[in-house]
N, C-alpha and C positions, 0 to 999 in steps of 0.2 A: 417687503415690497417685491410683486414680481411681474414681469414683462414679459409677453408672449410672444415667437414669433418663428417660422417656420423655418427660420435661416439664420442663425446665430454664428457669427465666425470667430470662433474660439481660437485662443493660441493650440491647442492641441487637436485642430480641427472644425469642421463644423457640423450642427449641432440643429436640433426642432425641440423647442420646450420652453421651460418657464424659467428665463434668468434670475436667480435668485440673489438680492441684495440688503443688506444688513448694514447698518450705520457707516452709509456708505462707499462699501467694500463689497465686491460680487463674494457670493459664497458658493454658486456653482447652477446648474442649468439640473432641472427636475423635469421627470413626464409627468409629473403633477402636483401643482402646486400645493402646500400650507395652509393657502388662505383661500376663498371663495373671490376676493376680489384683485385682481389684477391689471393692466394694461396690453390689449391684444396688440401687436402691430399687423398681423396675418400674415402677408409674405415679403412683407417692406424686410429689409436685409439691418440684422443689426451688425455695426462696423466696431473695432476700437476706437475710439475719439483719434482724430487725426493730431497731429503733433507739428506744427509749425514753427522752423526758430528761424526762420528768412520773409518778414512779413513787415511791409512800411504805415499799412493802411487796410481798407475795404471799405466797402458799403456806404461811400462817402465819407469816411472820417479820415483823420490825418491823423500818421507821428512828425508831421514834418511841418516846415512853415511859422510864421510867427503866432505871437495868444501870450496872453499872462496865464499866472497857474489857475484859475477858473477854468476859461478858456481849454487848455492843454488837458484839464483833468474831464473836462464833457466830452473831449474828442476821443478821450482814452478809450472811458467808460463806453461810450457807442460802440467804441471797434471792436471790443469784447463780447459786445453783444453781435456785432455783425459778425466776426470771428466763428461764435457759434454759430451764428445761421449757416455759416458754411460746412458742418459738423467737424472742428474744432474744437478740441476741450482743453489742449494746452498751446502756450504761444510764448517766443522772445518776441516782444515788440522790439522793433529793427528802427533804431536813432541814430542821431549826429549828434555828438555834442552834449558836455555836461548838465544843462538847463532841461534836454528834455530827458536823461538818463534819471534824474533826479525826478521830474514829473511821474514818470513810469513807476519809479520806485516807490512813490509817495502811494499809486491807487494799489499797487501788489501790495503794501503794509495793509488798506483799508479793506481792501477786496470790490469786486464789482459783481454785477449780476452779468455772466458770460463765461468766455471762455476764461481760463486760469493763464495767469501770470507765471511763466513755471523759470523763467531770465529773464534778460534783456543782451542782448543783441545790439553792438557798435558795428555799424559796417563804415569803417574808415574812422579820424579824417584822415589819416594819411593814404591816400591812393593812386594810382599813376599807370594810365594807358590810353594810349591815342583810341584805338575802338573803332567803332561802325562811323566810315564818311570822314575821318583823320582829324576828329576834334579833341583834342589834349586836354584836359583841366588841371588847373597849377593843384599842388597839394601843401596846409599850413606848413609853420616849423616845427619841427622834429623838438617836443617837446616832452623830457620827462614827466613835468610838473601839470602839463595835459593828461597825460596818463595816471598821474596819482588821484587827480579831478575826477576821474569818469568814475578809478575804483569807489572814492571815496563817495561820490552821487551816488550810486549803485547801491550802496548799503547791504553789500553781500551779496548783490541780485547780477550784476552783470557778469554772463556767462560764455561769451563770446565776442570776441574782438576782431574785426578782420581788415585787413592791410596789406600794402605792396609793400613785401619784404626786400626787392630792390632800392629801395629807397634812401640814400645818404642817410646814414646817422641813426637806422630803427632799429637798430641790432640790441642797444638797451631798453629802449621800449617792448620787445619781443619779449627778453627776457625778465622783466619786470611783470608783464602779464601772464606769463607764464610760470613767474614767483608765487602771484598768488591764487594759483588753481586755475586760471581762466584759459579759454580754448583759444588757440590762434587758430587765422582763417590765411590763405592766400588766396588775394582777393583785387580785382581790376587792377593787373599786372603785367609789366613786358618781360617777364623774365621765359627765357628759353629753357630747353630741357635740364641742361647744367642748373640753371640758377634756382630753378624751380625745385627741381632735387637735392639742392644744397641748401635751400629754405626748409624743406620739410626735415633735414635731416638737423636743424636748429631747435625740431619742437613742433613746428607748426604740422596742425594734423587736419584740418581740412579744404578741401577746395571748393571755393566759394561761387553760387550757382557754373558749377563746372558745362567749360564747355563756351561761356559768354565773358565779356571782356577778359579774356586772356589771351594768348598767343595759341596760335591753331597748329593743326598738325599736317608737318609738312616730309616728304620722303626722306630730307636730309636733319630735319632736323624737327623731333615731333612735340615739340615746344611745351607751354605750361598745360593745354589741354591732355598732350601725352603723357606728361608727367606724373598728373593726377590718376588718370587711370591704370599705369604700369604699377603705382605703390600701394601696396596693400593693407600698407600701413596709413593710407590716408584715406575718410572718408569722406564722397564725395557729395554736396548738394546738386540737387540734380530740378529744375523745371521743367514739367511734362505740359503745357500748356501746347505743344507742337508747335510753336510759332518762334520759343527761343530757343529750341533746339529741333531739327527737323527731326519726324517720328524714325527715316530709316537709321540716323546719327544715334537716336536711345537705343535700336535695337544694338551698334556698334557695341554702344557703352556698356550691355547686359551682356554681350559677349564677351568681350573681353577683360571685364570683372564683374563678382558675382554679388549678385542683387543686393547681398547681405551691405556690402560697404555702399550704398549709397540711400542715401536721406531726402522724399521728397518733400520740396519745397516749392511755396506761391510767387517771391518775390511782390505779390500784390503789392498796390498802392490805393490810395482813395478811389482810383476811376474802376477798381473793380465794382460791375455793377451799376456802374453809369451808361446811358445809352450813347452812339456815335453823337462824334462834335468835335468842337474846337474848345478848349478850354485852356485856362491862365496858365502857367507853369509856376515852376517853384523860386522865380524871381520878376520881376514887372514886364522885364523884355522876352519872356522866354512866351513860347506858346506848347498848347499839347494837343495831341490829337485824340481820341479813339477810333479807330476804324471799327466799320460792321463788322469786321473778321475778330475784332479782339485786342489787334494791335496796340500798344499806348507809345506814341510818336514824338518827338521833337518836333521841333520847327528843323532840323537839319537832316528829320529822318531817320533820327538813333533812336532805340529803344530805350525807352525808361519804365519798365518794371512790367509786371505784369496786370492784367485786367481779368482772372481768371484764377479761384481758386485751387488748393491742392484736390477738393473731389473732382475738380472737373479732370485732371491729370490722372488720375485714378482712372478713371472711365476708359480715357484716352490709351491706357495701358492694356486696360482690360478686354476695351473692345475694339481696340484697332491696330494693338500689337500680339490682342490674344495670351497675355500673358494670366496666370492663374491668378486669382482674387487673394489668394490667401499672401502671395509673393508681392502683390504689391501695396498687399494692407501692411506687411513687414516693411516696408518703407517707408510708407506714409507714418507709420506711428512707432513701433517695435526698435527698428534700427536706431532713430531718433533718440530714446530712450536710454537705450545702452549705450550709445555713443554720451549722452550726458550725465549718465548715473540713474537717470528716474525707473530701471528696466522692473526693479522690483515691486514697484507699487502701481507703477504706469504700463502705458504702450500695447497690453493685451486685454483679450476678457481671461480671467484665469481667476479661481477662488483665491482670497486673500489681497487681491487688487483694488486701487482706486477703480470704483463703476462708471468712469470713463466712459463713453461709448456715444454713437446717435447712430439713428436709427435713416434709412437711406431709402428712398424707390426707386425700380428699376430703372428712371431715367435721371438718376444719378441727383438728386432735387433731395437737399433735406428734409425730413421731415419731422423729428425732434433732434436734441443734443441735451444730453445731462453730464453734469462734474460732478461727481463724488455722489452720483447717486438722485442727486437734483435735478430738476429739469430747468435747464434757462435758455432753452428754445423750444417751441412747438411754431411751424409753420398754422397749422388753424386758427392758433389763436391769434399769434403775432403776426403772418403774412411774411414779405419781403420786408427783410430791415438794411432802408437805405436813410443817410441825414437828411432830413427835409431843409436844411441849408443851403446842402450841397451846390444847388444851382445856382443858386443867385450870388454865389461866393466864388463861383470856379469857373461860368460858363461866360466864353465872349459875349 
């Protein structure tokens, strides 16, 4: 198989010619191909497949909210496919809770047509920070026996845990996750500089979409956001969306640690992809907003997640902070990788690789996505992939 295109961004560069792939795997970029027949894309820009491990939702579909396993396993399956449409070719799906750990696990054993299942991703239950407008939310009991639950749902698959390491009593939950391979996060947390420092010096090696619900930085004391970026030993998630972190604040962040340690990520949720409105929340009393701008709003004006993929971040980097294509494709995908182990088979176009990749136009719009060489997005064919549910399930 091979794929044409005037722009090919190779881990060792970039590149005009014929990507050349073989049961699956790139075997390397020709000024002419093999075969007579190929796929031209002209000067649409091919990317690595993005890599996403901080993602709740998109395109109308949910990992959250109630369903039996039917239910939970059509909302999977869609987001994988939305996933892709967003050029996505790996993904944790980002849950609460044993029921839907186990869900997730169930469709990465079957497979789906989409983006790849590469973890699963617990963000919480245990969590703890007042936030945007001084709204607290309680966190369960400090349970080992929770913890043996998620591994044991997971069936191998969960690969990230994150939690407020302040928390009474998590110090063997820490350790227990950390027993069996799994990444801690620190993650929607009051811990100050000290505390935060003394979390990561327990194990815990990432900081979770850095920069939002943690403590900020202040001259006396430059809290868990300082903390995360003074350690070089910790890598940071980072949303480029500009709206959770202001664009001169990323520039801060790329100054004062180097590109290499951080990992972008969507935080999506179902409303990515939804148009403005008022829509249900994630309990009977809650309400949510989208703003025109993008925002996804509380009823109290907190943010709850993003509405805005990792390419739109991308762009954001490229074209309004000016930073090089190649430095922030190493975020989107490359870093990701090595930070989870996949570096060897994932993360790059390089011979010997998963053929990972989608294919992108200059105004940043996918236009296909393949895994392993597959195609399981082509906007032509498919168009925009949102749940034809979505409204009539979500919207006031």
């Amino acid at each position: 198989m091979f794929v044409k295109s005037e722009r090919i961004y190779c881990e060792n560069g970039l590149k005009s010619g014929y990507l050349a792939i073989e049961n699956g795997r790139f075997t390397g970029v020709l000024a002419h191909p093999d075969s007579a027949e190929y796929v031209d894309y002209g000067t649409d820009r091919i990317i690595p497949g993005i890599v996403d491990t901080h993602n709740h939702g998109t395109c109308g579909y949910s990992l959250m909210g109630p369903g039996n396993e039917e239910e939970q396993t059509a909302q999977i399956r869609g987001y994988l496919k939305g996933c892709a449409s967003q050029a996505v070719t790996g993904v944790f799906p980002t849950v609460v809770g044993p029921e839907r750990i186990r869900a997730v696990a169930k469709v990465a054993e079957t497979g789906a047509d989409g983006a790849e299942i590469l973890g699963i991703h617990s963000e919480g239950p245990w969590l703890n920070r007042t936030g945007e407008h001084g709204i607290r939310t309680p966190w369960p009991e400090v349970s080992l026996k929770t913890a043996e639950a998620m591994v044991a749902d997971g069936r191998g698959r969960l690969r990230l845990v994150a939690l407020a390491a302040e928390i009474p009593g998590i110090d063997p939950v820490i350790e227990y996750f950390l027993s069996k391979g799994i990444t801690v996060a620190l993650a929607h947390s009051d811990c100050n500089y000290e505390q935060a420092t003394a979390a990561y010096a327990k194990g815990l090696s990432v900081a979770t979409h850095t920069g939002n619900v943690m403590t900020d930085m202040h001259h006396r004391d430059v809290g868990g956001l300082g903390a995360a970026l003074l350690n070089d030993n910790v890598m940071c998630e980072v949303i480029c969306d500009g709206m959770h972190i202001n664009l001169n604040m990323l520039k801060i962040y790329f100054r004062v640690k180097d590109p290499s340690r951080f990992m972008m990520i969507s935080d999506c949720t179902p409303f990515s992809g939804a148009r403005p409105g008022s829509y249900k929340g994630w309990d009977p009393s809650m309400t949510l907003s989208v703003t025109p701008e993008g925002f996804v709003l509380s009823d109290t004006g907190r943010l709850c997640g993003s509405s805005q993929p990792v390419l739109y971040g991308v762009k954001n980097l490229v074209e309004n902070l000016h930073m090089p294509m190649e430095t922030v494709l190493r975020m989107s995908s490359l870093n990701t990788c090595r930070k989870y182990g996949f570096d060897r088979t994932k993360g790059s176009i390089r011979a010997g690789k998963d053929a990972d990749f989608a294919v992108i136009s200059d105004d940043y719009r996918t236009v296909a996505t393949y895994v392993k060489g597959r195609r399981v997005y082509d906007r032509k064919e498919e168009g925009a992939i949102f749940n034809p549910d979505f409204y009539k399930q979500m919207q006031k």
